[in-house]
PDB file with one MODEL, atoms N, CA, C and O in Angstrom:
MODEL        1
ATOM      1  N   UNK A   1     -15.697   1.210   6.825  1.00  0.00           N
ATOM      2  CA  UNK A   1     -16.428  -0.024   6.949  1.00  0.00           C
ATOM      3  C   UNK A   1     -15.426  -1.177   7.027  1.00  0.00           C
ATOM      4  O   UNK A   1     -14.394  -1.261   6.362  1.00  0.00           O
ATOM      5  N   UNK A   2     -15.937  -2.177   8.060  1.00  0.00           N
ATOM      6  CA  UNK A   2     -14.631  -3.493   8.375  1.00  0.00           C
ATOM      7  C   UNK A   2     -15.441  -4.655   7.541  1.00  0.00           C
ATOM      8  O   UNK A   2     -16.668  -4.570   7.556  1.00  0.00           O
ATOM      9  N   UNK A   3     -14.969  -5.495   6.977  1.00  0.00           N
ATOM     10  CA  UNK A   3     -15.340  -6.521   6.761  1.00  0.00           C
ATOM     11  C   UNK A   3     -14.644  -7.817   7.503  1.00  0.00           C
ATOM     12  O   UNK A   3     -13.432  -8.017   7.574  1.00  0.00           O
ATOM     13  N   UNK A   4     -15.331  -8.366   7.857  1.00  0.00           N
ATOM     14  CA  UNK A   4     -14.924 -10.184   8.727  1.00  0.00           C
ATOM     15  C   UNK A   4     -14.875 -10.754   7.966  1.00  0.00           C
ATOM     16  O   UNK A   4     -15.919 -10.934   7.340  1.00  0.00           O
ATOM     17  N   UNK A   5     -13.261 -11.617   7.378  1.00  0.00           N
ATOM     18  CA  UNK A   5     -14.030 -12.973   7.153  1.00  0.00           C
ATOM     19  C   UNK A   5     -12.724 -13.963   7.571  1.00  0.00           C
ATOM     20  O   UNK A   5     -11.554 -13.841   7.934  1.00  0.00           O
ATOM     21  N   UNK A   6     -13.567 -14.869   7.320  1.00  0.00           N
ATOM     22  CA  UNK A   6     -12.893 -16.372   7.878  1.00  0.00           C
ATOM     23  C   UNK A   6     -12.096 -17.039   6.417  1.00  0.00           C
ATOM     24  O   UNK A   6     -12.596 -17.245   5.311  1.00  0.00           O
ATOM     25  N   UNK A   7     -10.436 -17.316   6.982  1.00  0.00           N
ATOM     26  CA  UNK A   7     -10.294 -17.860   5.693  1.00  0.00           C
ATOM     27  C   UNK A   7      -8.991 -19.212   6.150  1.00  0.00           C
ATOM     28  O   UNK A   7      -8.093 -19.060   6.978  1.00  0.00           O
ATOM     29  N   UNK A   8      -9.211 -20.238   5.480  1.00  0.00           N
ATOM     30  CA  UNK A   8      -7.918 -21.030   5.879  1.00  0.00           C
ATOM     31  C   UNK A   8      -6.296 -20.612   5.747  1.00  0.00           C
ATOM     32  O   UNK A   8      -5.903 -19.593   5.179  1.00  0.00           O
ATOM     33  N   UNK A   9      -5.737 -21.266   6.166  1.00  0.00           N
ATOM     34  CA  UNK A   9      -3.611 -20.655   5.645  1.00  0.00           C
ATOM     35  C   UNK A   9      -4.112 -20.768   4.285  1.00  0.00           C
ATOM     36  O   UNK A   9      -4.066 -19.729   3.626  1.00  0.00           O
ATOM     37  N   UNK A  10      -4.531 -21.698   3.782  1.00  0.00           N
ATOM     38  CA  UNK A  10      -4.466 -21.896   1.956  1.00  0.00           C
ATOM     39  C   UNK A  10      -4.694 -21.069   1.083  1.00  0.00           C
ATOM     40  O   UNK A  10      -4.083 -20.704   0.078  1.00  0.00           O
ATOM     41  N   UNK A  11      -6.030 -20.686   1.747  1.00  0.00           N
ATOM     42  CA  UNK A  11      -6.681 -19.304   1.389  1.00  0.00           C
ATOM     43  C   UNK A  11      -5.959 -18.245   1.350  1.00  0.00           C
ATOM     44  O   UNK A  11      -5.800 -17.750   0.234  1.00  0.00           O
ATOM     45  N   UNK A  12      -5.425 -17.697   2.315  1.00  0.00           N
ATOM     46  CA  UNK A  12      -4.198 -16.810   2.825  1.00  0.00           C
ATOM     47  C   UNK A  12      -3.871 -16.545   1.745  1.00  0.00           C
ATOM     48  O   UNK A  12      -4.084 -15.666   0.909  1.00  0.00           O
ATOM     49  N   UNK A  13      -2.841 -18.172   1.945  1.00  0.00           N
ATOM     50  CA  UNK A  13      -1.274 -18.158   0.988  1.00  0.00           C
ATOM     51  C   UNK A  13      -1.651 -17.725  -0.639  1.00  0.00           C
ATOM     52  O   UNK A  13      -0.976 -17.103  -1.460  1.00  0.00           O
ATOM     53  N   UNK A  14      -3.105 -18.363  -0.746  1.00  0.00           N
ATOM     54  CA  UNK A  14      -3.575 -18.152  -2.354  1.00  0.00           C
ATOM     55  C   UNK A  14      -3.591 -16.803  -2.894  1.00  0.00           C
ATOM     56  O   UNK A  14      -3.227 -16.534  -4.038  1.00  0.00           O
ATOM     57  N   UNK A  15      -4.172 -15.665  -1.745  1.00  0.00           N
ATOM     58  CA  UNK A  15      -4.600 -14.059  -1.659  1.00  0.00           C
ATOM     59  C   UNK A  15      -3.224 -13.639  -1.651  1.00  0.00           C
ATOM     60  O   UNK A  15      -2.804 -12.852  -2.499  1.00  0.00           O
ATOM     61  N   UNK A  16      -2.394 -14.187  -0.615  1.00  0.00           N
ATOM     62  CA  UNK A  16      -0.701 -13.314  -0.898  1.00  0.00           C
ATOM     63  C   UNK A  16      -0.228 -13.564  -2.183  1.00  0.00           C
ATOM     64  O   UNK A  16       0.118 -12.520  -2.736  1.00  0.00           O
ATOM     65  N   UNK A  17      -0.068 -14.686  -2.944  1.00  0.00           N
ATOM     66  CA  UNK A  17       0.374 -15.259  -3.947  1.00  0.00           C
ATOM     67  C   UNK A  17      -0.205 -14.252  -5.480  1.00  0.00           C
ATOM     68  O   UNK A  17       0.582 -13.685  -6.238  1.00  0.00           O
ATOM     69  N   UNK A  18      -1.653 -14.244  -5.630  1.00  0.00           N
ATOM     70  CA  UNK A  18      -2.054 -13.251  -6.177  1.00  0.00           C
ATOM     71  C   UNK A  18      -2.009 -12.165  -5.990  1.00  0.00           C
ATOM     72  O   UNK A  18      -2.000 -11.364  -6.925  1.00  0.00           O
ATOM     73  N   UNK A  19      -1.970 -11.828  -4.829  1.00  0.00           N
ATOM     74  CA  UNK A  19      -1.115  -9.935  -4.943  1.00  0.00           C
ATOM     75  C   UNK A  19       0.335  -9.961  -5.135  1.00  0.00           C
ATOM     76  O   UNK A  19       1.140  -9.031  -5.107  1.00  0.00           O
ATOM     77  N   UNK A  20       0.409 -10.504  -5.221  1.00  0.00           N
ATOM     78  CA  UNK A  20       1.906 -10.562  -5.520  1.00  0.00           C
ATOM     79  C   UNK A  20       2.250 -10.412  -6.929  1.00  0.00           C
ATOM     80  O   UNK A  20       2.904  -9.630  -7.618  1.00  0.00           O
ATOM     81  N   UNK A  21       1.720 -11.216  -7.050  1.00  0.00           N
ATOM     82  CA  UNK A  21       1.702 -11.076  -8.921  1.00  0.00           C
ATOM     83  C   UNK A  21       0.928  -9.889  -9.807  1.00  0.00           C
ATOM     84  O   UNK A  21       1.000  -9.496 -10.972  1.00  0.00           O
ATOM     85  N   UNK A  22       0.185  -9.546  -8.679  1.00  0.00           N
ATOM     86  CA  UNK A  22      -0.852  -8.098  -8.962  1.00  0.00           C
ATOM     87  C   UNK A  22       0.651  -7.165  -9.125  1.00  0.00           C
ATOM     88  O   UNK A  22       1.545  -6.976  -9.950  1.00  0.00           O
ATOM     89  N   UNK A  23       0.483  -6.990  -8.549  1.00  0.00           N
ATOM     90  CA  UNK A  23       1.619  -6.087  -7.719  1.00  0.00           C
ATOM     91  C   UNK A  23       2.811  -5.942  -8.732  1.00  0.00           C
ATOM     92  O   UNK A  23       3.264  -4.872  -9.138  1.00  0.00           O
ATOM     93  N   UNK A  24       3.153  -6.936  -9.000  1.00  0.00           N
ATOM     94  CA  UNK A  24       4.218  -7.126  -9.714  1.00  0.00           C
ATOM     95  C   UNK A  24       4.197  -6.596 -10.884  1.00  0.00           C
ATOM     96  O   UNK A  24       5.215  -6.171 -11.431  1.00  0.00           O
ATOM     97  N   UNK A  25       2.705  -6.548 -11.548  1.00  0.00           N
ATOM     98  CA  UNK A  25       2.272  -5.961 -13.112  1.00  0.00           C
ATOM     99  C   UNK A  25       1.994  -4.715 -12.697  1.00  0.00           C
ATOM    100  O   UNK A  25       2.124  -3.883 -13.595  1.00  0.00           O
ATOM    101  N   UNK A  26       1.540  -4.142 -11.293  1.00  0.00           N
ATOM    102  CA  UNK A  26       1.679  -2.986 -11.509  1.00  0.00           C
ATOM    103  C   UNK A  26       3.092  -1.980 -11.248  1.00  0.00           C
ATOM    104  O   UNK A  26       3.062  -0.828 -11.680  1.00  0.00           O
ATOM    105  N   UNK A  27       3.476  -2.140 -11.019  1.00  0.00           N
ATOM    106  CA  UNK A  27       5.481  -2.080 -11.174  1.00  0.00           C
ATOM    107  C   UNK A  27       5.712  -1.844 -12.154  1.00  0.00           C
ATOM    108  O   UNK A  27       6.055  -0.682 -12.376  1.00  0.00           O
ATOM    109  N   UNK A  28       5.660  -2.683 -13.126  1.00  0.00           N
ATOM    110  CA  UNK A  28       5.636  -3.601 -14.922  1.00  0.00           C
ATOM    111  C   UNK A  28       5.545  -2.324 -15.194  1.00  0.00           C
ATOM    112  O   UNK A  28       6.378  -1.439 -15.391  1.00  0.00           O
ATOM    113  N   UNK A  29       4.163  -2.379 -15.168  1.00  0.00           N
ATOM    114  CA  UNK A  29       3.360  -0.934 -15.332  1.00  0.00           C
ATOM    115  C   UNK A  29       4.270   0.344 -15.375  1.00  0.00           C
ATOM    116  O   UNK A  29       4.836   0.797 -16.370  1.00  0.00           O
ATOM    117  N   UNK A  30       4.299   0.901 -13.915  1.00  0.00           N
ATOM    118  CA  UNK A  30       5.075   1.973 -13.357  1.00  0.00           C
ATOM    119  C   UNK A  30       6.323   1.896 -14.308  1.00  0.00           C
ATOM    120  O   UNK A  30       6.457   3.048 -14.718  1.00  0.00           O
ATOM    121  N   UNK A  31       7.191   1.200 -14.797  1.00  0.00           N
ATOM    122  CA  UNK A  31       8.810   1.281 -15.154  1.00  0.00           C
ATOM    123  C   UNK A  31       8.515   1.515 -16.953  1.00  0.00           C
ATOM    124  O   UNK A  31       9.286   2.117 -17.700  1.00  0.00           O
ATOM    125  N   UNK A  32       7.273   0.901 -17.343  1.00  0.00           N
ATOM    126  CA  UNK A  32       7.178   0.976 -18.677  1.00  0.00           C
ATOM    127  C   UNK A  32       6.711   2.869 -18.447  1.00  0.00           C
ATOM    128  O   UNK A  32       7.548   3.770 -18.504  1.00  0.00           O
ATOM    129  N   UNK A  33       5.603   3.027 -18.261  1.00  0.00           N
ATOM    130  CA  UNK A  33       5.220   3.975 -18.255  1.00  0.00           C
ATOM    131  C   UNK A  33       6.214   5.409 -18.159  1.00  0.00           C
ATOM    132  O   UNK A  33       6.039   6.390 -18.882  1.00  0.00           O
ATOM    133  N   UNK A  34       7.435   5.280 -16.957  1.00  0.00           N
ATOM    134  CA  UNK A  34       8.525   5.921 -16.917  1.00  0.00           C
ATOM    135  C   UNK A  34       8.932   6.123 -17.806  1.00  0.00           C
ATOM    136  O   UNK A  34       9.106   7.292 -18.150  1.00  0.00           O
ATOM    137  N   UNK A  35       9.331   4.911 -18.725  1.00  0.00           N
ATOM    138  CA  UNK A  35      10.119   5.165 -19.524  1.00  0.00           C
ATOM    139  C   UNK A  35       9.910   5.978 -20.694  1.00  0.00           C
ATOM    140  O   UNK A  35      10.785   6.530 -21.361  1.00  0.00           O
ATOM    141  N   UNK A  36       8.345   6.004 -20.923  1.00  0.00           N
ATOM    142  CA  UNK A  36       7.531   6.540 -22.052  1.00  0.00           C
ATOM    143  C   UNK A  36       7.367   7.984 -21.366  1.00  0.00           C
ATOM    144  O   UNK A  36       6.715   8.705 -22.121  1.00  0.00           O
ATOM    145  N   UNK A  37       7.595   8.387 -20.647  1.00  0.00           N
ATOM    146  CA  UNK A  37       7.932   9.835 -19.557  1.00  0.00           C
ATOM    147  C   UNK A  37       5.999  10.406 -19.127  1.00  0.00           C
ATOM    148  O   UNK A  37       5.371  11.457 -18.993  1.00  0.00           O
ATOM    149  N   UNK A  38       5.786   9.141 -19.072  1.00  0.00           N
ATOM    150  CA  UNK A  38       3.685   9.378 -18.634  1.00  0.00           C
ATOM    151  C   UNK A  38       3.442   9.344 -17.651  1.00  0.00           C
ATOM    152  O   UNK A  38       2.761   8.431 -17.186  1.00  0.00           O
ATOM    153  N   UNK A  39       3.995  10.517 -16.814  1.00  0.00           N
ATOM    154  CA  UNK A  39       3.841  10.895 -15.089  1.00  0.00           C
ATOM    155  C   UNK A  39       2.838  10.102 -14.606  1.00  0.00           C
ATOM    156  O   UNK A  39       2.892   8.972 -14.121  1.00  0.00           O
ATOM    157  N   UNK A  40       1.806  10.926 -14.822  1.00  0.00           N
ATOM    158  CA  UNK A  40       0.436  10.538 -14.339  1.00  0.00           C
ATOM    159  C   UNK A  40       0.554   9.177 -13.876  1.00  0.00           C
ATOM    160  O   UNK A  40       0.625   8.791 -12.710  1.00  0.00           O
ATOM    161  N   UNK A  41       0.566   8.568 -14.832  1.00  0.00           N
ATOM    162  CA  UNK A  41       0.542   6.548 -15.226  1.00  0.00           C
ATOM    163  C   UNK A  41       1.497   6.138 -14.138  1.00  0.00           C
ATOM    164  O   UNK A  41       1.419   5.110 -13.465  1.00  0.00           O
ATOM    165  N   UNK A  42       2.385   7.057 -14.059  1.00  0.00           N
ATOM    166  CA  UNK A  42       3.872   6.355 -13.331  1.00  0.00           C
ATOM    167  C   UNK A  42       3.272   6.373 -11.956  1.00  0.00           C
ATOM    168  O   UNK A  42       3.488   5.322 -11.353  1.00  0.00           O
ATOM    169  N   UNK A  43       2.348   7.565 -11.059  1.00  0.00           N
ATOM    170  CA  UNK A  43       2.054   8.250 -10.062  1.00  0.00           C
ATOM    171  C   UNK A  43       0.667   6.911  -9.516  1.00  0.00           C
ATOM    172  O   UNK A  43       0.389   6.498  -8.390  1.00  0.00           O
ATOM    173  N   UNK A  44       0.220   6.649 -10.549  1.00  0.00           N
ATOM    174  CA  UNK A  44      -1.361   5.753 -10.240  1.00  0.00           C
ATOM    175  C   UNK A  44      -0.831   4.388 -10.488  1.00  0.00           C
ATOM    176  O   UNK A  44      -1.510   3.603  -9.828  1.00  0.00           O
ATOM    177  N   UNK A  45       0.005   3.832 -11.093  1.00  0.00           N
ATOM    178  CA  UNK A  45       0.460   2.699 -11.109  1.00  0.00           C
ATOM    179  C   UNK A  45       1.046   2.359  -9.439  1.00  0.00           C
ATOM    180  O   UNK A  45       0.535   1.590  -8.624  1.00  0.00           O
ATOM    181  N   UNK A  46       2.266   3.206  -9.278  1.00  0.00           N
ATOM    182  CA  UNK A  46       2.882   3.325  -8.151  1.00  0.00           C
ATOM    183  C   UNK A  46       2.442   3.095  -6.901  1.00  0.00           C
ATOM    184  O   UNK A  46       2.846   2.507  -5.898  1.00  0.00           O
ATOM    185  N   UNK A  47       1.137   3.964  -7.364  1.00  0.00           N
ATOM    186  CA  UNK A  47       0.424   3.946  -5.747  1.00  0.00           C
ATOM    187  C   UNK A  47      -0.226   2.398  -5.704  1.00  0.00           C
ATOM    188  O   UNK A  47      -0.015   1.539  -4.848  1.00  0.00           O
ATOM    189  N   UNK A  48      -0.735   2.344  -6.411  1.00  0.00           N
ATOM    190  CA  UNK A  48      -1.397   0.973  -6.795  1.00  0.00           C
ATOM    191  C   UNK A  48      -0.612   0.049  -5.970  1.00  0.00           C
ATOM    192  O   UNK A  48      -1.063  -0.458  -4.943  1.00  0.00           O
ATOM    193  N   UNK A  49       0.518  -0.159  -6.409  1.00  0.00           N
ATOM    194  CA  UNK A  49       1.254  -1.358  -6.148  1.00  0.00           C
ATOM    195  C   UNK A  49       1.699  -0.873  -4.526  1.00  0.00           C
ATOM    196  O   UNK A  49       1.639  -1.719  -3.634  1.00  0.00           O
ATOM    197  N   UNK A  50       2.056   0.263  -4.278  1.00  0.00           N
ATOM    198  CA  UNK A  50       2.232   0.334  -2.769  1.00  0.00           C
ATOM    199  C   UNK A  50       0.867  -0.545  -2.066  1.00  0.00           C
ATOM    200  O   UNK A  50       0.981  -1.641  -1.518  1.00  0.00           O
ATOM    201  N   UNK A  51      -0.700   0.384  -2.264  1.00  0.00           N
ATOM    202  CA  UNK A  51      -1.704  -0.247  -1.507  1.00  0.00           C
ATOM    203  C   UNK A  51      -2.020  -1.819  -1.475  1.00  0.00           C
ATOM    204  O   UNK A  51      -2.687  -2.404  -0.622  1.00  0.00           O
ATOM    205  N   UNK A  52      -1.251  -2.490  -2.849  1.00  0.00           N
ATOM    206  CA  UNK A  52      -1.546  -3.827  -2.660  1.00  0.00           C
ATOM    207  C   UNK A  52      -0.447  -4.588  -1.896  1.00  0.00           C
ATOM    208  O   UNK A  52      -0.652  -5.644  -1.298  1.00  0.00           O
ATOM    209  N   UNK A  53       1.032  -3.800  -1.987  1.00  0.00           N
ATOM    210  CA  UNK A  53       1.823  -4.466  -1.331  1.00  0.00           C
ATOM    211  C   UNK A  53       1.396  -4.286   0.359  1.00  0.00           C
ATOM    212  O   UNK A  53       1.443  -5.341   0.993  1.00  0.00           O
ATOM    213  N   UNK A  54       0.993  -3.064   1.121  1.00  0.00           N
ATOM    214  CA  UNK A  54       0.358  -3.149   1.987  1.00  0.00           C
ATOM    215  C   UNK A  54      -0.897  -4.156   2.576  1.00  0.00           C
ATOM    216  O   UNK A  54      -0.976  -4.660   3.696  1.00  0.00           O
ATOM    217  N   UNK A  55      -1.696  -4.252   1.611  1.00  0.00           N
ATOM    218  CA  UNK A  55      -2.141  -5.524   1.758  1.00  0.00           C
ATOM    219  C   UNK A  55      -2.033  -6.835   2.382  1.00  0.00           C
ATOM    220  O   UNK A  55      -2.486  -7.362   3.398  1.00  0.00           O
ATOM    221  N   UNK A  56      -1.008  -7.295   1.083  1.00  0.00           N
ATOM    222  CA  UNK A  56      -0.533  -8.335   1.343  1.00  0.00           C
ATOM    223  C   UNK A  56       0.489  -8.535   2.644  1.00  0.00           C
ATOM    224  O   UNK A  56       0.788  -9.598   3.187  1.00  0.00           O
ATOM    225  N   UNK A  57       0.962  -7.103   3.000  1.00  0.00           N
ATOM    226  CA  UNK A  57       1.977  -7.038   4.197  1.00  0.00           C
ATOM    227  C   UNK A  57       0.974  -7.459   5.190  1.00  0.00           C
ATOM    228  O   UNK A  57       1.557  -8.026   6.114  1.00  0.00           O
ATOM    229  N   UNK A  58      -0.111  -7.418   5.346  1.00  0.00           N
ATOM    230  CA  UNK A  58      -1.261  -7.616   6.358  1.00  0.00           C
ATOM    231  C   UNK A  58      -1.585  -8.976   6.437  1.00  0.00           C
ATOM    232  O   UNK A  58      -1.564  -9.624   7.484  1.00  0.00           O
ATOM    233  N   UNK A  59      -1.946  -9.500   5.107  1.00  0.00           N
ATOM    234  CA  UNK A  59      -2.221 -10.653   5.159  1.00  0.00           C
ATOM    235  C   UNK A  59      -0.971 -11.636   5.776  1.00  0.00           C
ATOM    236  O   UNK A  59      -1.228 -12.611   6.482  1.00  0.00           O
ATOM    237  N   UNK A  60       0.333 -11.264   5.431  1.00  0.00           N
ATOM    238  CA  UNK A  60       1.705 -12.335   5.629  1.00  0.00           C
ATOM    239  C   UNK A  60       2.113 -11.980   7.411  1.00  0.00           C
ATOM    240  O   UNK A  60       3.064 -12.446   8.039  1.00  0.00           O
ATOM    241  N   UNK A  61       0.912 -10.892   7.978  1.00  0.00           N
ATOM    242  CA  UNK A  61       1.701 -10.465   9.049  1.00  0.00           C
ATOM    243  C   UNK A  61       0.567 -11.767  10.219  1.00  0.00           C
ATOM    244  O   UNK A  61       0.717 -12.110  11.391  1.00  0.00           O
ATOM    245  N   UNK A  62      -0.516 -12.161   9.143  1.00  0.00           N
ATOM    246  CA  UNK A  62      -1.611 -12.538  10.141  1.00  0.00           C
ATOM    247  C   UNK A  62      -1.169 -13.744   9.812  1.00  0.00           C
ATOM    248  O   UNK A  62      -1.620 -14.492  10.680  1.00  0.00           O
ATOM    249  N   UNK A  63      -0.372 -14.533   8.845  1.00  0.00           N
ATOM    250  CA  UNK A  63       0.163 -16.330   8.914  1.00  0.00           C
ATOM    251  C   UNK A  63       1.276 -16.164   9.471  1.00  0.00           C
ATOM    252  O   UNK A  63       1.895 -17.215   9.308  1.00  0.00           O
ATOM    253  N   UNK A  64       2.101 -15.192  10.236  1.00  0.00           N
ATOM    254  CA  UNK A  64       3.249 -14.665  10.886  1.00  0.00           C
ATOM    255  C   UNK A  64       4.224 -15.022   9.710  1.00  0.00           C
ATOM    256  O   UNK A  64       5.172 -15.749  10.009  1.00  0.00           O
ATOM    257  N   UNK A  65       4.104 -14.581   8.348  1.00  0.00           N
ATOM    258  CA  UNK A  65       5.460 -14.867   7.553  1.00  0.00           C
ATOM    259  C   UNK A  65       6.228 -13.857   7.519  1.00  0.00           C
ATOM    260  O   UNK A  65       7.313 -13.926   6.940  1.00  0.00           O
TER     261      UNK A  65
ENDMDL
END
């Protein structure tokens, strides 16, 4: 399923800005979790932060940053 929507640069920049910082805690996440040797956690964190950094790679590719 696609969803449309209409959003200003501001908007954009606001959605990259917050995944970013998403992203960033889930990392956080991933390196703590490592360290505590909690695969699983390390494996679902990880992915996490890949699909949001993908994301946001989408969003920064459509303000051409």
């Amino acid at each position: 399923m696609a969803i449309k929507l209409t959003l200003t640069e501001d908007e954009t920049e606001i959605l990259i800005d917050a995944l970013e910082a998403d992203m960033e805690g889930y990392l956080e996440a991933a390196k703590e979790a490592r360290g505590n040797t909690r695969r699983e956690e390390v494996k679902t964190y990880t992915e996490a932060a890949e699909r949001i950094g993908a994301l946001k790679a989408k969003l920064e590719a459509l303000l051409g940053a």
